[in-house]
C-alpha positions in Angstrom: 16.9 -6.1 -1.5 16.0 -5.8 -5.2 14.5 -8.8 -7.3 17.2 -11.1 -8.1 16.7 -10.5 -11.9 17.5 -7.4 -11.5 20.5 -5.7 -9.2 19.5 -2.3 -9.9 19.8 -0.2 -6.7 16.9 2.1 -8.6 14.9 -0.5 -8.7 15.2 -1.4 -4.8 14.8 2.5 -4.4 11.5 2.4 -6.2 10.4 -0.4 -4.6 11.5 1.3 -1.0 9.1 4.4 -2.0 6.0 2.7 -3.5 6.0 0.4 -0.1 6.5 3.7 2.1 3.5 5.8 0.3 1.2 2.7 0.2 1.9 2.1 3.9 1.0 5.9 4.8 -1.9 5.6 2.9 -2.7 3.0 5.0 -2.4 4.8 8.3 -4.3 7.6 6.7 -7.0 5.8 5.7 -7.1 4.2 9.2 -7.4 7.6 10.9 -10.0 8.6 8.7 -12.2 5.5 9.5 -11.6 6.6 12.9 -12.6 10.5 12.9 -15.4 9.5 10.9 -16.8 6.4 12.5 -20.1 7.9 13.1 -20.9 7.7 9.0 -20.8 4.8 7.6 -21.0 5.8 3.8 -17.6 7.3 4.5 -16.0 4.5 6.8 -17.1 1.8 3.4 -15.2 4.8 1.3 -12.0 4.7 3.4 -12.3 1.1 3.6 -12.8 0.2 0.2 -9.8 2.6 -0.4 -7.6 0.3 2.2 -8.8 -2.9 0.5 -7.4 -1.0 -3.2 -4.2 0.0 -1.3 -3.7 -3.6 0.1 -4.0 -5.5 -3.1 -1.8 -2.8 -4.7 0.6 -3.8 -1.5 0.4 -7.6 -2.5 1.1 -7.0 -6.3 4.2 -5.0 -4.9 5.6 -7.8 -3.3 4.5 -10.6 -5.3 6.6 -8.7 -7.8 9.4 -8.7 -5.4 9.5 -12.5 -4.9 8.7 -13.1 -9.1 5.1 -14.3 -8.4 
């Protein structure tokens, strides 16, 4: 459903995509950690990156709900 503010179906479309590529970050960033468990430098990289991809995931919805 789009914000309230604004009944654009782009809008709902935009927010439908950003979600899906944040979420598949996600996942890729999850089997990274895993294939690469034995290094940590690189397991704090991919997690790091997760954290980023999380908070952007928050902003996105905060957005949605005008917080």
């Amino acid at each position: 459903m789009a914000h309230q503010s604004d009944p654009n179906p782009w809008v709902e479309a935009e927010f439908i995509l950003h979600s899906r590529d944040i979420s598949q970050a996600l996942l890729n960033l999850n089997h990274l950690i895993g294939v690469h468990a034995e290094s940590p430098a690189l397991v704090r990289s991919y997690a790091d990156q997760a954290e980023q991809r999380l908070r952007a995931l928050g902003e996105l919805l905060g957005s949605l709900s005008g917080q």
